[in-house]
PDB file as gemmi writes it, atoms N, CA and C in Angstrom:
CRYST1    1.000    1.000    1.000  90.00  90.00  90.00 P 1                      
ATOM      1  N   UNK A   1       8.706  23.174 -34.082  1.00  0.00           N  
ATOM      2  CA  UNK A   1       7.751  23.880 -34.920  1.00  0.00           C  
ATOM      3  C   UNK A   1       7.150  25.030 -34.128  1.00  0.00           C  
ATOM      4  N   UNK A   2       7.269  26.182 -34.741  1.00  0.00           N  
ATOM      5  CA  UNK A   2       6.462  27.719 -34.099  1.00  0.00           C  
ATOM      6  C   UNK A   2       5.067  27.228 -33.977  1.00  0.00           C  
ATOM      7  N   UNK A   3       4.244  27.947 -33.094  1.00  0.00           N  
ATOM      8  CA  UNK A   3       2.771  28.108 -32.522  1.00  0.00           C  
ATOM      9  C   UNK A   3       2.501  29.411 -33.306  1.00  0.00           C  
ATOM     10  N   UNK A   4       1.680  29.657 -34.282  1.00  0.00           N  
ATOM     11  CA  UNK A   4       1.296  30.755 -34.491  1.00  0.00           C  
ATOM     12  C   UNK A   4      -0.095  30.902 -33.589  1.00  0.00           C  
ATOM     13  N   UNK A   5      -0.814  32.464 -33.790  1.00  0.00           N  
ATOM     14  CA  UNK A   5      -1.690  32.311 -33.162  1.00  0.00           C  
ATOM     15  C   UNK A   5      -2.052  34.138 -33.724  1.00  0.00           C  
ATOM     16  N   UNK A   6      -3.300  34.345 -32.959  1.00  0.00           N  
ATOM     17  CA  UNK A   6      -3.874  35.724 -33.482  1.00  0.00           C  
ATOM     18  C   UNK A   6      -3.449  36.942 -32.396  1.00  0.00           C  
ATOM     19  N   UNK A   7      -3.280  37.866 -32.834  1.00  0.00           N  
ATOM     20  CA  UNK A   7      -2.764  38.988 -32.280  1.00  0.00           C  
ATOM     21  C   UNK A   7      -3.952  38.852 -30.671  1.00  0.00           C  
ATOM     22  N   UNK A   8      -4.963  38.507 -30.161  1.00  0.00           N  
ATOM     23  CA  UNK A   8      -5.821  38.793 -29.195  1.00  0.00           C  
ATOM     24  C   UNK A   8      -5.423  37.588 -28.614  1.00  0.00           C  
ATOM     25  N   UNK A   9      -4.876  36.509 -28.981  1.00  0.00           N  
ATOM     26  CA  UNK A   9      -4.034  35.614 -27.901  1.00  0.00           C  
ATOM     27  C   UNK A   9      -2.663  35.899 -27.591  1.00  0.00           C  
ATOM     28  N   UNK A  10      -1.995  36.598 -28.703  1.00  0.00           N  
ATOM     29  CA  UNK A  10      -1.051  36.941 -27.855  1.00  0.00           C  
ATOM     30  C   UNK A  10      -1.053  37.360 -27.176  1.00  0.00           C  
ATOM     31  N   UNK A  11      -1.374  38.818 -27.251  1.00  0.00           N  
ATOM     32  CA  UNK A  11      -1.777  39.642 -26.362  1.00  0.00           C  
ATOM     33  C   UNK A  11      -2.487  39.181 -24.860  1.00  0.00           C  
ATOM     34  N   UNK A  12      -3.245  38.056 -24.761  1.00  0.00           N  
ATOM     35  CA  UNK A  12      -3.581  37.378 -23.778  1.00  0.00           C  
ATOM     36  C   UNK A  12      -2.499  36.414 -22.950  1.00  0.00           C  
ATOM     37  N   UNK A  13      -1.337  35.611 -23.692  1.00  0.00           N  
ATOM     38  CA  UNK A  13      -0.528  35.351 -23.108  1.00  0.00           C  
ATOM     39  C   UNK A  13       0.892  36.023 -23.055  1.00  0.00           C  
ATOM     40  N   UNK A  14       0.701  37.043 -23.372  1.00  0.00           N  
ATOM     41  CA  UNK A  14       1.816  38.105 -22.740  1.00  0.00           C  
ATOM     42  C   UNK A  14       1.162  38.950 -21.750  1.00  0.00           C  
ATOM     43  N   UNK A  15      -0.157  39.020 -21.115  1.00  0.00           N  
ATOM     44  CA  UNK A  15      -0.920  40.236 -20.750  1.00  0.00           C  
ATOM     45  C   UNK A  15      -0.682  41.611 -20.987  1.00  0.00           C  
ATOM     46  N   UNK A  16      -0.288  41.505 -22.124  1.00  0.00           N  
ATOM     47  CA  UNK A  16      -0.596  43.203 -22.779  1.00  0.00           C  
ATOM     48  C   UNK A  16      -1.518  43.246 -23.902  1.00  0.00           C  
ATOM     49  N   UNK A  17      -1.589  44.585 -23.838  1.00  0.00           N  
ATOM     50  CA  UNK A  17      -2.574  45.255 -25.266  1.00  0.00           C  
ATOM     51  C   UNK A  17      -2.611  44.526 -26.514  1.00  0.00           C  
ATOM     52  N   UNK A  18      -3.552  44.379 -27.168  1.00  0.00           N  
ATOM     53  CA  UNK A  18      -3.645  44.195 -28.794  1.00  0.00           C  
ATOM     54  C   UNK A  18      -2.688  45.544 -28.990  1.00  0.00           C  
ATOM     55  N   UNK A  19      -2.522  46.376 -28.870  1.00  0.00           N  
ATOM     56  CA  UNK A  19      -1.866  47.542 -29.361  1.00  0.00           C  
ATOM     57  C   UNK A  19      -0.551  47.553 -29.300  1.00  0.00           C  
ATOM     58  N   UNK A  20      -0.050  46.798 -27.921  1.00  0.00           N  
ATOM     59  CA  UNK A  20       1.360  46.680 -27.519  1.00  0.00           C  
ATOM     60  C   UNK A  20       1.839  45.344 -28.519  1.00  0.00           C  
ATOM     61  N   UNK A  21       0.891  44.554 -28.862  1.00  0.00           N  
ATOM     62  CA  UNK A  21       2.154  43.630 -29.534  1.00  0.00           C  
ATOM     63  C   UNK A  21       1.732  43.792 -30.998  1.00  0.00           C  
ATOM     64  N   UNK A  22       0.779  44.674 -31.763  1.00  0.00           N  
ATOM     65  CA  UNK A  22       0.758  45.220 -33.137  1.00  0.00           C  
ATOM     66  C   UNK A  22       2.052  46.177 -33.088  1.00  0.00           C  
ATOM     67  N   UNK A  23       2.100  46.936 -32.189  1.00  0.00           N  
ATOM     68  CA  UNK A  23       3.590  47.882 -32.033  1.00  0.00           C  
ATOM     69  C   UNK A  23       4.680  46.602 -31.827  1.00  0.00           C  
ATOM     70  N   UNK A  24       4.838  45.832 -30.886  1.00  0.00           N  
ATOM     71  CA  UNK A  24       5.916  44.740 -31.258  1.00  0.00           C  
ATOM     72  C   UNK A  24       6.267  44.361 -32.776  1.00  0.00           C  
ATOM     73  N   UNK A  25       5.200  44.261 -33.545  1.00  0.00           N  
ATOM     74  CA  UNK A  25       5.355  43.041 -34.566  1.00  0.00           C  
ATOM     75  C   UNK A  25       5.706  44.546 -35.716  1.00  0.00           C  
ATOM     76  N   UNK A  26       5.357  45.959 -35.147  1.00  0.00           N  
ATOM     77  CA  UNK A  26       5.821  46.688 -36.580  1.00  0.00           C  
ATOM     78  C   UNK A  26       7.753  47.170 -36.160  1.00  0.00           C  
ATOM     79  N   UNK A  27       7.708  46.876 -34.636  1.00  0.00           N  
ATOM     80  CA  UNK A  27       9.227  47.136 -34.554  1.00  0.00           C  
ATOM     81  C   UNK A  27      10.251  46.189 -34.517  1.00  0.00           C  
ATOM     82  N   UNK A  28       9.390  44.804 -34.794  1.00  0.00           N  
ATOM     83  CA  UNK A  28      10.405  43.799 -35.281  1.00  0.00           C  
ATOM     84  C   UNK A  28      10.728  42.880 -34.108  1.00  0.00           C  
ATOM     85  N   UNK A  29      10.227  43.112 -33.018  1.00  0.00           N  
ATOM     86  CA  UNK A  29      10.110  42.377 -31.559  1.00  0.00           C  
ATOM     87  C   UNK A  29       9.845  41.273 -31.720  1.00  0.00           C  
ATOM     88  N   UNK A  30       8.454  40.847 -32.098  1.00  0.00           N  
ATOM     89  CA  UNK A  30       7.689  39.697 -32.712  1.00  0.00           C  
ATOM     90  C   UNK A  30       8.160  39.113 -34.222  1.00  0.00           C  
ATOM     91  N   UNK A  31       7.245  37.759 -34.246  1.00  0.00           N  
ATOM     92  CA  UNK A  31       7.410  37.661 -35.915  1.00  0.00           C  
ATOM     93  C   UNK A  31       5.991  37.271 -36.315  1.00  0.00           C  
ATOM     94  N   UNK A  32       5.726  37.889 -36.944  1.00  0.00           N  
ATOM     95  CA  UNK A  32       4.219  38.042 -37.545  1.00  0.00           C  
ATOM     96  C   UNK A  32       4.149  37.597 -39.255  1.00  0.00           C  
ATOM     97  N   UNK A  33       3.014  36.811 -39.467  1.00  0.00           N  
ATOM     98  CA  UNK A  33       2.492  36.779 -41.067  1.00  0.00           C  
ATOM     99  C   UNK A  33       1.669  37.209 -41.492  1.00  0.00           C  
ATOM    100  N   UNK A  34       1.162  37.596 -42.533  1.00  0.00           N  
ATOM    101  CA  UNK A  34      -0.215  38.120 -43.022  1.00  0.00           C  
ATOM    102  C   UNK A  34      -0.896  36.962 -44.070  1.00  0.00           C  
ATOM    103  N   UNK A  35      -1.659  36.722 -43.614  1.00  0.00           N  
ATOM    104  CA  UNK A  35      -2.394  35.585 -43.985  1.00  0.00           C  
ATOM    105  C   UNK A  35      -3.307  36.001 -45.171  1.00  0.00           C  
ATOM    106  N   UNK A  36      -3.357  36.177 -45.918  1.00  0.00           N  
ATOM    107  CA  UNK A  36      -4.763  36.610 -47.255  1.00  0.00           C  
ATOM    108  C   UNK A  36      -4.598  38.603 -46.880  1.00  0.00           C  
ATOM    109  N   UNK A  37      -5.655  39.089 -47.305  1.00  0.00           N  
ATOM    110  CA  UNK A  37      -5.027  40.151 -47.533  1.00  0.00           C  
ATOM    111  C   UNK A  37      -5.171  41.021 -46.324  1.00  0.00           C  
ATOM    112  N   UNK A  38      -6.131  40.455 -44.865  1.00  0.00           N  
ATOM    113  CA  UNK A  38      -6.447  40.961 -43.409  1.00  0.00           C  
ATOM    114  C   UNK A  38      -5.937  40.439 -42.548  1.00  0.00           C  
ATOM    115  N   UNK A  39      -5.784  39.199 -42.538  1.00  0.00           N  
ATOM    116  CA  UNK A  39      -5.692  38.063 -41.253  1.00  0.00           C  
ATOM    117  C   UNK A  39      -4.318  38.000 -41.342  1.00  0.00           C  
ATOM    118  N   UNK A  40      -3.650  38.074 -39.783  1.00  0.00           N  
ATOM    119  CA  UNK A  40      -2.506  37.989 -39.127  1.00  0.00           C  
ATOM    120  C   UNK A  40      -2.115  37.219 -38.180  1.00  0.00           C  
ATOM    121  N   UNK A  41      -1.081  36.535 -38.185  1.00  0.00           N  
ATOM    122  CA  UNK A  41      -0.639  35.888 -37.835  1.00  0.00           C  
ATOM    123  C   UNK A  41       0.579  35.738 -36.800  1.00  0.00           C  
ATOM    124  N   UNK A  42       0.534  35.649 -35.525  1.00  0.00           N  
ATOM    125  CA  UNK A  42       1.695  35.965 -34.799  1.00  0.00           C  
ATOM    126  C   UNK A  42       2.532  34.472 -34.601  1.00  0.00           C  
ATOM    127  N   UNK A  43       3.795  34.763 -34.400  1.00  0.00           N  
ATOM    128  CA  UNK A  43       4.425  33.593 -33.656  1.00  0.00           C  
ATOM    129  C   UNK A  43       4.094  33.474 -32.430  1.00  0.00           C  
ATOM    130  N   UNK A  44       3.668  32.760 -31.861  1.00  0.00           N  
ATOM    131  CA  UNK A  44       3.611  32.796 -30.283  1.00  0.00           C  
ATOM    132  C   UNK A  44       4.843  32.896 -29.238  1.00  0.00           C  
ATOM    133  N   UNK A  45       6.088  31.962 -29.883  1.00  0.00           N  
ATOM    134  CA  UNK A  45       6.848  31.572 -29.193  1.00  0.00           C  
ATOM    135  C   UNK A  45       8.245  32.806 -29.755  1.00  0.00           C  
ATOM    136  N   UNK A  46       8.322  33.883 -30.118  1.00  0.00           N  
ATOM    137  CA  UNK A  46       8.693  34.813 -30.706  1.00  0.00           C  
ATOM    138  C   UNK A  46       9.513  35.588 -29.524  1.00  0.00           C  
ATOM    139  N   UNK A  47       8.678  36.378 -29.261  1.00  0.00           N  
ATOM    140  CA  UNK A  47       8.308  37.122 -28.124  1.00  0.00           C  
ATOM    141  C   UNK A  47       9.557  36.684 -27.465  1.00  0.00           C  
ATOM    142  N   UNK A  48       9.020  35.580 -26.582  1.00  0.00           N  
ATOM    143  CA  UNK A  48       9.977  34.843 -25.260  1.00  0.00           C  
ATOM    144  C   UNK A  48      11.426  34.573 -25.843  1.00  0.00           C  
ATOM    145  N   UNK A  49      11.562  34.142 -27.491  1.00  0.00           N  
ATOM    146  CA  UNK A  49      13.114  33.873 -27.325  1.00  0.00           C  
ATOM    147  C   UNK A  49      13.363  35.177 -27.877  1.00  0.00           C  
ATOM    148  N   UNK A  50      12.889  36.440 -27.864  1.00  0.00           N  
ATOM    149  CA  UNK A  50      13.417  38.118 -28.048  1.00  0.00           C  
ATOM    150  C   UNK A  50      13.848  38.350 -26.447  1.00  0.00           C  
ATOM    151  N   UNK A  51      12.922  38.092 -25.915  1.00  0.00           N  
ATOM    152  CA  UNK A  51      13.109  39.014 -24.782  1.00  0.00           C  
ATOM    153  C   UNK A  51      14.150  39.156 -23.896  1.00  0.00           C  
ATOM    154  N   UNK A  52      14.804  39.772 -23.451  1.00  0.00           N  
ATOM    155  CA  UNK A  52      15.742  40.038 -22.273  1.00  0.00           C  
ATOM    156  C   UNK A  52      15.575  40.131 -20.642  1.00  0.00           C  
ATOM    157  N   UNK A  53      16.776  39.487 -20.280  1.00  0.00           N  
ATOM    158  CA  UNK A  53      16.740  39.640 -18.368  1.00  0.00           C  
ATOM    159  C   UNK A  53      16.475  41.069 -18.491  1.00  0.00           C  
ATOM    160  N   UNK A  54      15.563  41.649 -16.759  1.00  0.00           N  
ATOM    161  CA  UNK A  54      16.178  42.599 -16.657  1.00  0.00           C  
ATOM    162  C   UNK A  54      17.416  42.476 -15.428  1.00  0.00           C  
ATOM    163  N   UNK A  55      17.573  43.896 -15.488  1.00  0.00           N  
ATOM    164  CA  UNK A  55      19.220  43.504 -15.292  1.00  0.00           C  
ATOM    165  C   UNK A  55      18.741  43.636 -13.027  1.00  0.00           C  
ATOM    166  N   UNK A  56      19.623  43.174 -12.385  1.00  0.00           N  
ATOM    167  CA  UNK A  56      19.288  43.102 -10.899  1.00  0.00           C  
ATOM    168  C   UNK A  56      20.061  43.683 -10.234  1.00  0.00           C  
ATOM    169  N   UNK A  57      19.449  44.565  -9.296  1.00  0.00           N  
ATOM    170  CA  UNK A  57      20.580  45.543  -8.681  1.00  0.00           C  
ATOM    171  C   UNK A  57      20.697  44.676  -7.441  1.00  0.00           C  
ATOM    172  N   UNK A  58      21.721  45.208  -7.228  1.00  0.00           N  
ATOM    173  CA  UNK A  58      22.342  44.746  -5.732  1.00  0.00           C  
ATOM    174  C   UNK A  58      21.792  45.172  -5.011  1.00  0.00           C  
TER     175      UNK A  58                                                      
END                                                                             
């Protein structure tokens, strides 16, 4: 089962911006709900299975 949670915790357990993961969730990075006609809703656990290695130089 997903962890949802509010855009100011994500943002707390990714340590980035409220801004950086509202830009995640409009470019499709995240998965977000809208709850009533203000309140939003993030996946928590979203994020981490998007994300990618980066790649390691020799």
């Amino acid at each position: 089962m997903s962890q949802w949670g509010t855009i100011q915790q994500a943002a707390i357990a990714y340590g980035v911006t409220e801004k950086t993961i509202r830009r995640w969730i409009s470019s499709g990075v995240i998965e977000a709900r809208r709850v009533g006609p203000r309140l939003i809703r993030v996946n928590l656990e979203s994020a981490i299975n998007n994300a990618r290695p980066l790649a390691v130089v020799a």
